[in-house]
N, C-alpha and C positions, 0 to 999 in steps of 0.2 A: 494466432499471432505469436505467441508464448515459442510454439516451436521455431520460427522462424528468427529468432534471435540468434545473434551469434556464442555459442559456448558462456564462454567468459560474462557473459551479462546476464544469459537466465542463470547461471548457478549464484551470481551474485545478488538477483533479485528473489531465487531460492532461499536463501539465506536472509535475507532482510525482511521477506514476508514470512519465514521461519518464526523468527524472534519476535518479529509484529504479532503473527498469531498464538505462542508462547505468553506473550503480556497480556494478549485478548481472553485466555483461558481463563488464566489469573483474575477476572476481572471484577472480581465479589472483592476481593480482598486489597487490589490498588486502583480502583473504580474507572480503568483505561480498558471499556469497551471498545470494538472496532470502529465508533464511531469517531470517539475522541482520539483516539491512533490519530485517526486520517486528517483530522484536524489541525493536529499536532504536525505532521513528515510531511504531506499531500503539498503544501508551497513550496518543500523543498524537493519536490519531483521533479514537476512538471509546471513549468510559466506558459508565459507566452513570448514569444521570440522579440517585438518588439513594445515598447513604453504603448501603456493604452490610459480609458480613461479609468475612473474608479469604478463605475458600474460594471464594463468589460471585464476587468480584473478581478471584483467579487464574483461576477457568473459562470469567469473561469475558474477560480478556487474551487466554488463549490461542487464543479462539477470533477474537478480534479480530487476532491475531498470525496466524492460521491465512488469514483473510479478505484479509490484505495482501498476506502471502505470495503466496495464487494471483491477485492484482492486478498483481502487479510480475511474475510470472511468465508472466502470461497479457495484459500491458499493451498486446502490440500486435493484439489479437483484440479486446480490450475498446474499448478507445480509438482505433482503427483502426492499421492496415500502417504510416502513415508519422510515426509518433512519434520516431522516431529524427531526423527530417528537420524537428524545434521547435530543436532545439541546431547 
């Protein structure tokens, strides 16, 4: 799917799961495992397009929380080997 993005949005999402995985490194010392990232940005992804109720809403989070997570964890498989090498 990753390839099929247009230019402009994978280099952007490059760069964002970049940084995400950068802090994930870090993560002995500012306790922002890949978990708590996704916690943190994952509502500010991806919603859902229209008002639902509260239950829909948290099964969407967390599954959008769940999708970031293995983004950041999985960022240089996804996004190629030398992600670390944009910063």
């Amino acid at each position: 799917l990753v390839s099929q993005l247009p230019e402009a949005n994978l280099i952007l999402l490059r760069h964002l799961f970049g940084v995400l995985h950068h802090i994930e490194q870090n993560s002995g010392v500012n306790q922002m495992n890949a978990f708590n990232l996704a916690l943190c940005i994952a509502p500010n992804m991806l919603w859902l397009p229209s008002p639902t109720g509260p239950e829909e809403e948290s099964q969407s989070t967390k599954k959008v929380a769940l999708l970031v997570q293995f983004l950041i964890e999985n960022s240089g498989e996804i996004f190629g080997g030398d992600i670390a090498s944009l910063f």
